[in-house]
N, C-alpha and C positions, 0 to 999 in steps of 0.2 A: 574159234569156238571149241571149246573141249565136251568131246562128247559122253553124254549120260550113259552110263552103263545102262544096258538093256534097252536103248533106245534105237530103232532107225532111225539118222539124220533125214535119209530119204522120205521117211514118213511125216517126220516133222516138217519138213520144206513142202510135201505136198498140201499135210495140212492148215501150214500157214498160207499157200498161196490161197487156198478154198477159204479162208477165213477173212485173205484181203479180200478176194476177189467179193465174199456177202458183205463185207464191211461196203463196198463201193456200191454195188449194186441196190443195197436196203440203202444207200443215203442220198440220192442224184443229186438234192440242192432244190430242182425243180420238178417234182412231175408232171408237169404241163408241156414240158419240152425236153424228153428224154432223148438220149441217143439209142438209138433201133435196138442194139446187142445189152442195152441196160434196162432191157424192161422183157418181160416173158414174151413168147410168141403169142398173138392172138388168139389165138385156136390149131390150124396144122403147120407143124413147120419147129425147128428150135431156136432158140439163140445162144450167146455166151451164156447167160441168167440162166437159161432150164440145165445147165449142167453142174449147178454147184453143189443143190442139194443131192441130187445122186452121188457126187460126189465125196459129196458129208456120209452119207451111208456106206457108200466104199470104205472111205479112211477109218470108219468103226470098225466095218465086218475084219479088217483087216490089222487092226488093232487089238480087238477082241482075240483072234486064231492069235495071236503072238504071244500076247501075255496069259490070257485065261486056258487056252487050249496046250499052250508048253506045260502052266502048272498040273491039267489036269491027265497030261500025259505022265509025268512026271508022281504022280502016286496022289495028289490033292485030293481032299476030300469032297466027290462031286456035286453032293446036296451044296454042301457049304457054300461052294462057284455058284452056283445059281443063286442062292439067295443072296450073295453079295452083290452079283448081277441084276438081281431085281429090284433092292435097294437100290442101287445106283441110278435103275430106269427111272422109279419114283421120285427120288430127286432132281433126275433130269427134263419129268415132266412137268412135277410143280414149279422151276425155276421159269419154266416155258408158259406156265397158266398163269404164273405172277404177271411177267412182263406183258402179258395181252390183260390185265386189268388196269394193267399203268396207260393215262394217269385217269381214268375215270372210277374206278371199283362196283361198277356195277355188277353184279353174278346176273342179273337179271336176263343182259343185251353180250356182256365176254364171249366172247369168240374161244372154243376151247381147243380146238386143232392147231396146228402151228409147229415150224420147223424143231424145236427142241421137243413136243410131244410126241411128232412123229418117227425122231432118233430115238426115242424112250422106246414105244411100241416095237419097234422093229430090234434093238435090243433085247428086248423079252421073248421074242418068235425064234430071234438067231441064236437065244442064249443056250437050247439044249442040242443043236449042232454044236456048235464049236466046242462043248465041253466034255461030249460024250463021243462024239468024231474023233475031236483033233483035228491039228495043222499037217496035212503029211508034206506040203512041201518043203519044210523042212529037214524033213530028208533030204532032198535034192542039195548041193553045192550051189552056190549062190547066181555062176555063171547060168546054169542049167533054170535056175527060175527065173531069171530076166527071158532068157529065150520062151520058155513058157509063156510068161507073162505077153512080152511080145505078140507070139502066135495066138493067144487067148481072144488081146485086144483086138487084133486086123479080124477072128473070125466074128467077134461080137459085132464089131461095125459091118463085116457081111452081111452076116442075121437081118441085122437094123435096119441097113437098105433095101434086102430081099423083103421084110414081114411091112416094109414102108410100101412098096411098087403093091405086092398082090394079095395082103391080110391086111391091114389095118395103118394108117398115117401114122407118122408121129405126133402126138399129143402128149404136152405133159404133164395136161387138166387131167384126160384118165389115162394115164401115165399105161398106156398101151403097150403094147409087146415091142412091137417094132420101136419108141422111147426107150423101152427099159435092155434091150437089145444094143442100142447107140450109144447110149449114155454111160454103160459096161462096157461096153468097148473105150472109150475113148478117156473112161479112171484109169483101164488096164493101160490103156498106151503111154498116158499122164505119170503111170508112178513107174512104170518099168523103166524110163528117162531117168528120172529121178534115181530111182533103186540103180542103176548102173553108174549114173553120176556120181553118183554120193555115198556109196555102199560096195559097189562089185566093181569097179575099173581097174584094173592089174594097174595103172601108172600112181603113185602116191600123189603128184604134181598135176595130175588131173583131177582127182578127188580135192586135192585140197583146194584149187583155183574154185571149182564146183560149190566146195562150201561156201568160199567168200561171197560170191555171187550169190549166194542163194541163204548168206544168213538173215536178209529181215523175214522169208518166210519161216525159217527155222526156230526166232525170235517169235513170231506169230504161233507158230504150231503148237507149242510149250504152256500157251496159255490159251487155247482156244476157246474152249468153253469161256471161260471168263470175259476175255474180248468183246466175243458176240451179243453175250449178256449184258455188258457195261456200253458199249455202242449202241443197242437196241434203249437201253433206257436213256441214256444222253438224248438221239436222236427224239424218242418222242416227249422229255421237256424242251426240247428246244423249241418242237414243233407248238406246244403249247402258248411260244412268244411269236406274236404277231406284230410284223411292224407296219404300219401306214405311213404314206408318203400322199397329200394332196386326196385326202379319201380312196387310196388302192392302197393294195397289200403290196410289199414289196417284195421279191424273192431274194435270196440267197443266189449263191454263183452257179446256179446248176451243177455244170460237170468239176467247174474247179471250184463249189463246195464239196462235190463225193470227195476230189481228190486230196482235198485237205483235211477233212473230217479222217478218212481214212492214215494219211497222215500224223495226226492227231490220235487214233489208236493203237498205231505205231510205234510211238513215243511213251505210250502207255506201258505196251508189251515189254521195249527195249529194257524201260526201268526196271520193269519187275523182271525181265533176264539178268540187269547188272545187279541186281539184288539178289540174286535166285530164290525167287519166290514165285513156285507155281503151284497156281490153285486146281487140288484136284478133285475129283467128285467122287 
């Protein structure tokens, strides 16, 4: 894979693992009969599932400081960044309010919250941090941020477990201190792997094994927005076809429909990488 100027590979691999990882999780096949880690925690407690969308907010805030905080270091005009930033949000939330009308278009009964409105929201909050701040760790050498990073995550999951025992459980319903404490910790520990795999490792032959390994997420990450959005609307026509069997509905493979739907989006991405066509917002 030859890499895009101005790109982390590591941020790409993290972002495509988060984007398999909702691609499997939003499609089970069955929900009558999930597997435990494919479905949210009840109430206290996490699973796989509550850490993706924290996740997704990670890989922005972090995406955001790289591109918009370098240009605005760099002399950009800072009204400008904003408002291209808040463009972006509004498209990122009507594409999010679209797909919870599909397929019925009631405005009456739409559900208007939902994982792309709430990357929107939280865009618009973090937009005049990062543009009037800045990134400073980039000042730091590359090795020096992975160590950071590192030290970041292990104290974030301290937090998480300390604010879990004598403040408050984790819940990712109200996404509570000790949640939002875990769940930063554990992006932090997620991409600093990555960032050192894929980006900082002194050996070339380890970075590049790294890539190989790790190019369908990379593949995934390129086009993430679009993925989510084209798998979300497949999923719910499909949902729309009911099959009967003897007067019962029949399911789909549960787990080994996520893992081919997911599959299936894969092959999506792939194409639009050998084409290089990435859709951006």
């Amino acid at each position: 894979m030859h890499a895009v100027p101005g790109r982390l590979n590591s941020l790409d691999a993290f972002r495509g693992f988060t984007i398999a990882a909702m691609v499997l999780v939003n499609n089970p096949g069955d929900w009558s009969s999930l597997y435990s880690q494919l479905a949210h925690a009840p109430w206290h407690g996490w699973t796989f599932t509550d850490t993706i969308f924290p996740f997704f907010l990670f890989i922005g805030g972090v995406a955001m400081a790289l591109s918009l905080g370098r240009l605005a270091e760099q002399g950009a005009d800072k009204p400008q960044l904003l408002i291209k930033l808040a463009k972006r949000a509004v498209l990122i939330f009507l594409i999010g309010f679209l797909l919870n009308l599909i397929p019925h278009f009631n405005v009456e009964t739409v559900r208007i919250p939902g994982v792309l409105q709430r990357i929107a929201l939280c865009t618009l909050l973090a937009a005049p941090t990062v543009v009037y701040c800045g990134w400073r760790m980039q000042l730091l050498i590359r090795t020096e941020q992975t160590v950071w990073l590192l030290l970041a995550g292990l104290l974030f999951l301290w937090l998480g477990v300390i604010a879990d025992a004598i403040l408050m459980p984790i819940n990712k319903s109200l996404w509570t201190p000790s949640y939002c404490f875990l769940m930063t910790g554990w992006a932090l520990l997620l991409f600093s792997a990555f960032f050192w795999l894929l980006d900082v490792n002194p050996h070339a032959g380890v970075r590049e094994a790294a890539a190989r390994w790790t190019r369908p997420f990379q593949i995934y990450g390129m086009n993430a927005l679009f993925i989510f959005a084209f798998s979300g609307l497949v999923a719910k026509m499909l949902g729309c076809i009911k099959l009967t069997q003897d007067g019962t509905t029949v399911s789909l493979g549960r787990t080994l429909y996520a893992l081919l739907f997911n599959a299936c989006m894969f092959a999506l991405a792939w194409g639009m990488w050998r084409k290089k066509w990435f859709v951006k917002v």
